[in-house]
C-alpha positions in Angstrom: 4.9 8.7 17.1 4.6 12.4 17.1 5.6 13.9 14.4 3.4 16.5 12.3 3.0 14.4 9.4 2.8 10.9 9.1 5.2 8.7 6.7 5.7 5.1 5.4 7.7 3.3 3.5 7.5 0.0 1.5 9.1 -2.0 -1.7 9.0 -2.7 -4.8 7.7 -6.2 -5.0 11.0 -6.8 -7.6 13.0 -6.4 -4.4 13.2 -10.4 -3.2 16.3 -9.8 -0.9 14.6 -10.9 2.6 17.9 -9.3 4.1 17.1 -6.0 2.9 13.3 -6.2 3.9 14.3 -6.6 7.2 17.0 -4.2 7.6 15.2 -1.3 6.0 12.3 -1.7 8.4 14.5 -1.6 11.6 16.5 1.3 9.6 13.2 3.1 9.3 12.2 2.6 12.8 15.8 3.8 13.5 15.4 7.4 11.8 11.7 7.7 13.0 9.4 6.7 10.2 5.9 5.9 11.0 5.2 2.9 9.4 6.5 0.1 7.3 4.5 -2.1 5.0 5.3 -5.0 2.7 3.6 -6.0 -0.3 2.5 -9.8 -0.9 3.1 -10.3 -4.6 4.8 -13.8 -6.0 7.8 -13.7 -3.5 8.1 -14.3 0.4 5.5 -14.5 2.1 5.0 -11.5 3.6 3.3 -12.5 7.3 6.2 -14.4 7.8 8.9 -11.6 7.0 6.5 -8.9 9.5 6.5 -11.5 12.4 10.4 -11.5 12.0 10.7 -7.7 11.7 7.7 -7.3 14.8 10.3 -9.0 16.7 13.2 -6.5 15.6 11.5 -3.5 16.2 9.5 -1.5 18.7 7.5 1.4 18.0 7.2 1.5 14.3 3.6 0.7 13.1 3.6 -3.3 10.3 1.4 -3.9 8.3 0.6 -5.3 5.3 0.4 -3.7 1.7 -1.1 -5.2 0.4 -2.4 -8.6 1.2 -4.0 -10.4 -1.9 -7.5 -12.3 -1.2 -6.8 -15.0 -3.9 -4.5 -16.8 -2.3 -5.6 -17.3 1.5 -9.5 -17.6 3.1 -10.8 -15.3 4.9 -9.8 -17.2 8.5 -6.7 -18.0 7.4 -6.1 -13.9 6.7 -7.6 -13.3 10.5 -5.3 -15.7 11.9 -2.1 -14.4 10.7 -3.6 -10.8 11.5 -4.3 -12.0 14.9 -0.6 -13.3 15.1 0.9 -9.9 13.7 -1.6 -7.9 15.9 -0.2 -9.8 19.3 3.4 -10.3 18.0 3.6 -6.6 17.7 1.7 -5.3 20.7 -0.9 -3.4 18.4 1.1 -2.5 16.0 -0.6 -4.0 12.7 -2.8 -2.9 9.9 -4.0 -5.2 7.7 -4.1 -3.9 4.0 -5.9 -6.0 1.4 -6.7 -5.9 -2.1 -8.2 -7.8 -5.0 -4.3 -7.4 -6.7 -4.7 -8.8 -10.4 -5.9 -11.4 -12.6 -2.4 -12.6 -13.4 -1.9 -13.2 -9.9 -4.7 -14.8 -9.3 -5.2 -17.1 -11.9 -1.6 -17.4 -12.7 -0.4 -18.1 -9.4 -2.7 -19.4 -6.9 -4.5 -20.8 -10.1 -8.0 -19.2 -8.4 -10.9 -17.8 -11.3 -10.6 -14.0 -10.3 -14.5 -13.6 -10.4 -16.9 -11.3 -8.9 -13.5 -9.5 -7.0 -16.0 -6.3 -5.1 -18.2 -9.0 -3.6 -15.2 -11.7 -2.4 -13.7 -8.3 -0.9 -16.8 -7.4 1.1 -17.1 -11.0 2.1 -13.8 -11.2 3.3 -13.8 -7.8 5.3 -16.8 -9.1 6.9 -15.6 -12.2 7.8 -12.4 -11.1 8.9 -13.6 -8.5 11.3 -15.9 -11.3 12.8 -13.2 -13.7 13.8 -11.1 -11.2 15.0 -13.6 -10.0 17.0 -14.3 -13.5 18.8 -17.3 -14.3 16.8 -18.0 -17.4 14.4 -17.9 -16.8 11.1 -20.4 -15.8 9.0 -20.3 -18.7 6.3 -21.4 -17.9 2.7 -21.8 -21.1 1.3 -24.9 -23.5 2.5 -22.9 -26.3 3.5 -24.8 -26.7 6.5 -21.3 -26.6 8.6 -21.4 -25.5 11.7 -19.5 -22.1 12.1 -16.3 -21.9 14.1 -14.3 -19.2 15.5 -10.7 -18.4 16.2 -8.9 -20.6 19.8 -7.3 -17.0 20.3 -8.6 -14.0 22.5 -10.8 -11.6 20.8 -8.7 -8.7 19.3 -8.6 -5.5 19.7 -9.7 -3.4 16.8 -7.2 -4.2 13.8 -7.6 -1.5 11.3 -8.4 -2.8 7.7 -7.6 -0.9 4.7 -8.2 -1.1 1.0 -6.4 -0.9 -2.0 -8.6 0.3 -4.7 -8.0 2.3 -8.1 -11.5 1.7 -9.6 -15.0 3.8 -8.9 -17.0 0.7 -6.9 -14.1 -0.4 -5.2 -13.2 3.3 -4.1 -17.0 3.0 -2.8 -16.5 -0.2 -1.4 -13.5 1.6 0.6 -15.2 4.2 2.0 -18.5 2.0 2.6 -16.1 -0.4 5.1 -12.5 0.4 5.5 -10.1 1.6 7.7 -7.8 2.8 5.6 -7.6 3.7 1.9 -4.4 2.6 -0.1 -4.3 3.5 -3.8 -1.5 2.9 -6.0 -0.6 4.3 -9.4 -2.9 7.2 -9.0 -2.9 10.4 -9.8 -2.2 13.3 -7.2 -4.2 15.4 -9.2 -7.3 13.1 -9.4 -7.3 12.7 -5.7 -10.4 14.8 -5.1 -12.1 12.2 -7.3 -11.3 9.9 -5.4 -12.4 11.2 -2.0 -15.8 12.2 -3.1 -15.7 8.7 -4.2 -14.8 7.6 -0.6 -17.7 10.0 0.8 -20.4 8.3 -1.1 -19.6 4.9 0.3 -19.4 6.1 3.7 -23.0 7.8 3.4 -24.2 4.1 1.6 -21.9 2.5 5.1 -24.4 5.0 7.2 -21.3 6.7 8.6 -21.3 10.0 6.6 -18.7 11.5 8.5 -16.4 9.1 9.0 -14.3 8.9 5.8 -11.0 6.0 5.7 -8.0 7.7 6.3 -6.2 8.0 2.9 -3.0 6.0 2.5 -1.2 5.8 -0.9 1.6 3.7 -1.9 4.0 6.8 -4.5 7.0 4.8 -6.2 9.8 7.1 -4.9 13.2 8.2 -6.6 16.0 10.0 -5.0 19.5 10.6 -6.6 22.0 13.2 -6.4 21.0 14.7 -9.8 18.1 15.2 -11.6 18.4 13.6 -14.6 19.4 10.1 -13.0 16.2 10.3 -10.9 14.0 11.1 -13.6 15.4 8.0 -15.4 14.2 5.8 -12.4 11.2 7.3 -12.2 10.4 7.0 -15.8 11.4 3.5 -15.5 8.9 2.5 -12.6 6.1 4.4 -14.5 6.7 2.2 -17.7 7.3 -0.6 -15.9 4.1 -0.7 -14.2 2.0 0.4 -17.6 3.8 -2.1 -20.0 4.7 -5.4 -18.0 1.3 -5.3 -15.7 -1.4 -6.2 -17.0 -4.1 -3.7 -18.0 -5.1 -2.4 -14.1 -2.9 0.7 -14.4 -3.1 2.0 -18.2 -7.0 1.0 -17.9 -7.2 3.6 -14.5 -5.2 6.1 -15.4 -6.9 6.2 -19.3 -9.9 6.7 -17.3 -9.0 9.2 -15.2 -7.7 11.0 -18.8 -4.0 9.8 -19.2 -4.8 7.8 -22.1 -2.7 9.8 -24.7 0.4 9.3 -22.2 -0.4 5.9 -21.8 -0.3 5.5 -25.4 2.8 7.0 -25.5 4.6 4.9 -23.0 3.4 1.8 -24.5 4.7 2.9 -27.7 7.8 3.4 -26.2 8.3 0.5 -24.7 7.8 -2.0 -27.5 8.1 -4.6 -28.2 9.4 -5.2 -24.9 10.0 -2.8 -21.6 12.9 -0.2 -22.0 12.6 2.1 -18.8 11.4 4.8 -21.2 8.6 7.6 -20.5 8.9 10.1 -23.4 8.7 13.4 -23.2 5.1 13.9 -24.2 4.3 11.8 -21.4 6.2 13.5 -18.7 2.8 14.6 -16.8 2.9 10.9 -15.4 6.2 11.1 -13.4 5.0 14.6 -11.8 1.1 13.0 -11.5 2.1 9.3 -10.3 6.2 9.6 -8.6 8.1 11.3 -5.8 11.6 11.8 -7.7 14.6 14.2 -7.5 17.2 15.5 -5.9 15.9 15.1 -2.3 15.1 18.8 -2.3 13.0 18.1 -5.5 11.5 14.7 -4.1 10.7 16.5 -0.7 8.7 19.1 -2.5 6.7 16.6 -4.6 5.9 14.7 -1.4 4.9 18.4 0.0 2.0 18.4 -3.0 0.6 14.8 -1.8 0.2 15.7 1.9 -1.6 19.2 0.3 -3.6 16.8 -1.4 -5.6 16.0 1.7 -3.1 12.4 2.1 -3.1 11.5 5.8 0.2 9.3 5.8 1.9 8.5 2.0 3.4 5.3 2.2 6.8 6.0 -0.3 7.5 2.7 -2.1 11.3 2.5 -2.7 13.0 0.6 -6.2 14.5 -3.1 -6.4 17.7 -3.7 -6.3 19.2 -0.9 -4.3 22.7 -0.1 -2.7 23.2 0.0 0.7 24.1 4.1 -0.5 21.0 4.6 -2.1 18.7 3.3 0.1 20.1 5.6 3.1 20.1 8.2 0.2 16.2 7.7 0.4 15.8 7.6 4.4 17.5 10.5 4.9 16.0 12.7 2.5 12.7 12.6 3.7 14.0 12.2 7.6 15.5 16.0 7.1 14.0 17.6 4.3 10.4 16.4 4.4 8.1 16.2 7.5 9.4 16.6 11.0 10.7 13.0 10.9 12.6 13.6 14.5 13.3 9.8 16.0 10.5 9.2 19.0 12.2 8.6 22.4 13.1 4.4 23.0 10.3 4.1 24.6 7.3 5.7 22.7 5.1 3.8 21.1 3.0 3.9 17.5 -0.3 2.3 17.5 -2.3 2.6 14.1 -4.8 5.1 13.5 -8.0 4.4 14.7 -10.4 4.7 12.4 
């Protein structure tokens, strides 16, 4: 696509209703948004719901966002990826992550152990089937090493999902694509210096991962009713969890705030940030009034963010959710619908 600056969208892994997965991602390709990603959590699975969308759509760029490495093997991740990559015509990026321990142990029922060095081996691996090759086993087996019964692919861009310092190295060291979550916009710069020193360990000092972050996103026709979705996403994702997010943003000096939203919200989750807390909503959320959201989204792409990827709440109405695609159609980045024919390919890295 052309337009000056790139935008995504994705869900809220609360949002189970396949219907609505689907229909937002031809709606987005409808209005001319860049890419749409899907988030593999304890739901659908999410390879499955992107081959039925590839076939709905055209131009906009799938991928996934993020794919966990718990649940799947390495050749079983390059397979589907190969099956997106061709069901698409090249319109696939791959986004893992080490997601949590919760979802590791207490779904797949897989130890989450040693998560930087099961990443690298699965990026390696990965990249080597896809490219034609036989895997490089890691265990001594003896087993003779296979390769994929499909055509070698062309380049599939992998990105990361990463919130902690080594993983944020790892990123930049062999990514494609940065995607961090629940971090701050201020704290960004942190980040990328983060990315740089990976790339210089990778040996590719000037070739830094495109930055992709998933930014819950609020949009309602007043203020105060968007600030009370936003505060609910924010205390949602600090009190109900796990310790990933409070543990990230404490480091990255939050922990006061963090304090205070846990407080709030117990013994159990009541949407509440309180007002000593507010920084995190401006820090972590696009919310508003869709002028107010568009310029919140304006201070990411300042940032140095190549293409924000705007997760939308659960449970919306059919209103609000063309409440959220229109907003940053019009009022954000020229989000002008390509012509039926143009294509989006992902950025190379």
């Amino acid at each position: 696509m052309t337009s000056a600056r790139r935008l995504a969208l994705t869900l809220m892994p609360l949002e189970n209703r396949r219907e609505v997965c689907l229909t937002l991602a031809t709606s987005a390709e409808r209005v001319g948004y860049d890419g749409f990603f899907l988030p593999e959590t304890w739901s659908w699975d999410i390879t499955v719901l992107l081959g039925e969308i590839a076939a709905r759509t055209h131009h906009i760029t799938l991928g996934t966002g993020i794919l966990g490495i718990w649940g799947r093997s390495p050749a079983t991740i390059a397979m589907a990826a190969a099956t997106l990559a061709t069901a698409s015509g090249g319109r696939f990026m791959l986004g893992l992550g080490t997601s949590t321990p919760q979802l590791a142990e207490g779904l797949h029922d897989v130890p989450f152990t040693r998560p930087l060095g099961r990443m690298r081996r699965t990026v390696n691996q990965v990249r080597a089937l896809l490219g034609g090759e036989r895997v490089p086993l890691a265990g001594s087996s003896g087993a003779r090493p296979l390769k994929l019964n499909v055509p070698p692919q062309p380049p599939i861009p992998i990105c990361l999902a990463a919130l902690g310092d080594d993983s944020t190295r790892l990123a930049g060291e062999i990514s494609d694509g940065w995607v961090p979550f629940i971090y701050p916009v201020s704290r960004l710069e942190v980040g990328m210096a983060l990315l740089r020193e990976g790339a210089a360990r990778g040996g590719h000092p000037d070739r830094l991962p495109p930055i992709y972050p998933s930014i819950p996103t609020v949009v309602a026709a007043d203020s105060a009713t968007a600030r009370a979705g936003a505060a609910w996403v924010v205390s949602f994702y600090l009190s109900t969890m796990g310790a990933i997010y409070r543990d990230s943003l404490t480091r990255f000096g939050f922990g006061k705030e963090v304090a205070a939203v846990l407080a709030a919200n117990s013994p159990k989750h009541t949407g509440v940030v309180p007002p000593d807390a507010e920084i995190l909503l401006d820090e972590l959320i696009v919310y508003g009034t869709p002028d107010e959201a568009c310029r919140r989204l304006a201070r990411w792409y300042a940032a140095g963010v190549d293409m924000p990827i705007l997760l939308l709440p659960p449970h919306m109405t059919p209103d609000q959710i063309a409440l959220h695609l229109e907003t940053f159609r019009r009022g954000g980045p020229d989000m002008a619908p390509p012509p039926p024919d143009a294509q989006s390919v992902p950025a190379k890295p």
